[in-house]
ROSEBA-153342 format. One record per residue (C-alpha): residue in three letters; x, y, z. Coordinates in steps of 0.5 Angstrom, whole numbers, plus 500, padded with zeros to 3 digits. Layout:
! ROSEBA-153342
AlaXYZ...
END
This chain:
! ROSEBA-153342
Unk478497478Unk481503481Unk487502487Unk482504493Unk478499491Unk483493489Unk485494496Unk479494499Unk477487495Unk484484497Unk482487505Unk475483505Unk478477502Unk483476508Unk479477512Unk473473509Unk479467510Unk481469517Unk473469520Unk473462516Unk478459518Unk482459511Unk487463514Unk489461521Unk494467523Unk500465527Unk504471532Unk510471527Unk505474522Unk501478527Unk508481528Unk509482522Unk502485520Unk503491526Unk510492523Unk508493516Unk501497519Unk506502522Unk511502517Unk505504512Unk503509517Unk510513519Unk509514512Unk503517509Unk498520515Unk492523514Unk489526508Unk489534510Unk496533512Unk499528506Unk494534501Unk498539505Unk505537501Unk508538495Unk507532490Unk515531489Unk514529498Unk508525496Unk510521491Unk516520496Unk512517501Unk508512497Unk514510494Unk517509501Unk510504502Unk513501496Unk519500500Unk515498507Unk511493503Unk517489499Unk521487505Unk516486508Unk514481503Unk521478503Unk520476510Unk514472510Unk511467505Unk503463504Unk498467505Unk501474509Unk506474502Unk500473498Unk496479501Unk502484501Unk504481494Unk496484492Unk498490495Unk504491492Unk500489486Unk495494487Unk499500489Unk504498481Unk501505478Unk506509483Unk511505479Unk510510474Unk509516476Unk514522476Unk513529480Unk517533475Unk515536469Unk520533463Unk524539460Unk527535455Unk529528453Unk525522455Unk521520461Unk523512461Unk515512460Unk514516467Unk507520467Unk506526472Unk500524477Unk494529478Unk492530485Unk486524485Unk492520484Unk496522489Unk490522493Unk487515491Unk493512492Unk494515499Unk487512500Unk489505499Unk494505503Unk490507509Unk485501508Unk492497507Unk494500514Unk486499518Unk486491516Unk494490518Unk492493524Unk486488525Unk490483523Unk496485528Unk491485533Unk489478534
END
């Protein structure tokens, strides 16, 4: 299963358990839910501006969604901590890339991403953006 497509699952999921009543949100996860959707935001944007940036600049700003979903992480706990830990999940491949070719020595099992990766990758972040927003706005 590919990145989009785990977030879109765990997206359905939170929002099958919102709608069910599984899920009964409180303000402090709504806060946090607008917090994280637009610390994701700050960091990856569109797809015509995140395609126009050198791979290094893209890696760094998914690793920097990373960043935004682990704290955020630390903050909160049931079901908010179990949604942003299943974004954190799907979102581990970036932990493997690297933007610069290996000239000599190791790469501590690092891989250089392709541009459908960064792409793919930038696309997940996105659907996590649009179903914190929902979240956030109730």
């Amino acid at each position: 299963m590919d990145m989009r497509r785990i977030v879109a699952v765990l997206a359905e999921e939170a929002e099958q358990q919102i709608l069910d009543q599984v899920w009964e949100l409180v303000p402090s996860e709504c806060a946090l839910a607008r917090e994280v959707e637009a610390g994701l935001r700050d960091v990856v944007g569109p797809p015509d501006v995140q395609e126009a940036l050198a791979p290094i600049k893209r890696l760094e700003h998914l690793r920097e969604t990373l960043a935004v979903l682990a704290i955020s992480l630390a903050r909160t706990h049931g079901r908010m901590a179990w949604f942003i830990s299943g974004a954190l999940n799907a979102l581990e491949p970036v932990l493997r890339w690297r933007a610069l070719p290996a000239d000599r020595g190791g790469t501590f099992g690092t891989v250089l991403a392709s541009p459908e990766e960064y792409t793919e990758a930038e696309g997940a972040v996105r659907r996590l953006q649009d179903v914190l927003a929902r979240i956030g706005s109730r």
